[in-house]
C-alpha positions, 0 to 999 in steps of 0.5 A: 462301262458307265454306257453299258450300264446306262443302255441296261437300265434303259433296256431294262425300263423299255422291256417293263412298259408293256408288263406294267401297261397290262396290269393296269388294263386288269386292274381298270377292267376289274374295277368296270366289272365289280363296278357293274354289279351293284347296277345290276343289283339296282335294275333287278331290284327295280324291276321287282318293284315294279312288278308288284302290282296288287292292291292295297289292303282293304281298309276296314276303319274302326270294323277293324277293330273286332274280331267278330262283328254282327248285325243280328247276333253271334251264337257259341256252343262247346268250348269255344275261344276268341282273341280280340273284341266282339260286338253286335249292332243294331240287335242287342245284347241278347243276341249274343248268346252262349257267351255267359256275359258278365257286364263291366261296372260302367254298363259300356261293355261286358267280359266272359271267360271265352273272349280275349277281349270285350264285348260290345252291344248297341244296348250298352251305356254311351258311347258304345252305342255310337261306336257300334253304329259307326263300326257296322257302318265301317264294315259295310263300306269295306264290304262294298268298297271290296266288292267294287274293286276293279284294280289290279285287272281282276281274274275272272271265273279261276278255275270255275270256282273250285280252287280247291288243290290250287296255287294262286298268286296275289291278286283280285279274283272274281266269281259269278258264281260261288266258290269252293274248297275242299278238303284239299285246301288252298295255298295262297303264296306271296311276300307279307305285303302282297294281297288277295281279294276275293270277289264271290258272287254267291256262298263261299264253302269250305269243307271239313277238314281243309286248310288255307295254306299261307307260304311265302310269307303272306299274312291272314289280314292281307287276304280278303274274302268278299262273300255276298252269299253266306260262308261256311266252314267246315268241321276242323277247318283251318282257315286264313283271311277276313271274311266280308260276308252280306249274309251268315257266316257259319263256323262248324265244330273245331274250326279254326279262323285267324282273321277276322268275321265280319257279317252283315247278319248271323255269325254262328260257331261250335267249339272254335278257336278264333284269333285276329292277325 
């Protein structure tokens, strides 16, 4: 009996080997593959980055600081508002008009019911005349610095112009020619860090009515509009981006701009709401 017994539990033990064996091989094998995941994850992830090749924001210096910033004057009729500072130089304050400008008790700036903010001219009392150079200086730079752009490789002549209606995905673009928007608008869609530059070799139009739509995530003061002929928007525009503009830029009535107007001569407006981001 005690032999019986003893082949038993050696039959017994001989028999689980196997079954043991195998549920260690499933185990091994599920740990490889939960294991192999997160590697996955990592060259996704990797591979991501890696595709995110557009540029750097342009850096606007202390022009970055206005809102609105002008050579020979910025002008309002209707009930216009606008978040963040102005300012003027070399022209005086006088040519900022329809503004109603009251000047603070140091002389070095002035304040009104429709800006959000200050407003500066070359003709106020130090240091604000220094400032104002340097700030006319910055934007001048950044208007040339963005106009040299050469990376990421740019894309030339899209759509001959007329983006109007279209998708576009960050990036450096680059006309020869003017740029137009109709009413159709625009939807510029990328992640909050992704930039577009826009290199326009004459006038940038948008018509009445038109949007620049941001998705994704994008974000106005990633989005660069390098004018070197004059910007105009239309009536009841909504527009997105910092314009850079060596001429006039030209704001109709009940447009709206989040960014910023930058310009190397007049900025004009009718009864506009003009908010930085």
């Amino acid at each position: 009996m005690c032999q019986n017994r003893g082949n038993s539990k050696l039959f017994n033990a001989i028999w689980l080997l196997p079954l043991l064996l195998a549920v260690f091989t499933t185990g091994c094998q599920k740990d490889n593959a939960a294991g192999a995941t997160p590697n996955a994850n990592i060259s996704s992830n990797l591979a991501t980055v890696n595709n995110d090749v557009d540029g750097a924001p342009i850096n606007l210096r202390t022009a970055g600081e206005f809102t609105i910033l002008s050579e020979t004057g910025i002008s309002t009729t209707g009930v216009t508002s606008i978040t963040g500072d102005i300012g003027v130089s070399p022209v005086a304050a006088t040519g900022i008009t329809g503004f109603g400008l009251i000047r603070a008790a140091d002389n070095q700036w002035a304040h009104t019911p429709i800006v959000i903010g200050k407003v500066f001219a070359s003709n106020y009392a130090p240091p604000t005349p220094a400032y104002m150079t340097t700030a006319i200086g910055d934007m001048k730079t950044a208007f040339t610095t963005a106009n040299g752009r050469t990376y990421p490789a740019p894309i030339v002549a899209k759509y001959a112009g007329d983006i109007s209606g279209r998708t576009l995905p960050p990036g450096l673009y680059k006309w020869g020619t003017g740029v137009l928007v109709s009413s159709a608008g625009v939807t510029l869609n990328g992640l909050a860090d992704d930039v577009w530059v826009f290199q326009i070799s004459q006038n940038l139009t948008v018509n009445n009515g038109a949007t620049i739509h941001l998705t994704g995530g994008a974000l106005a003061k990633n989005v660069f509009w390098v004018v070197s002929g004059k910007a105009t928007l239309g009536t009841t525009v909504n527009f997105s981006g910092v314009i850079l503009c060596k001429t006039l830029i030209a704001v109709n009535t009940g447009a709206k701009v989040t960014g910023r107007l930058l310009s190397q001569t007049a900025v004009t407006l009718i009864a506009n709401t003009i908010k930085y981001q």
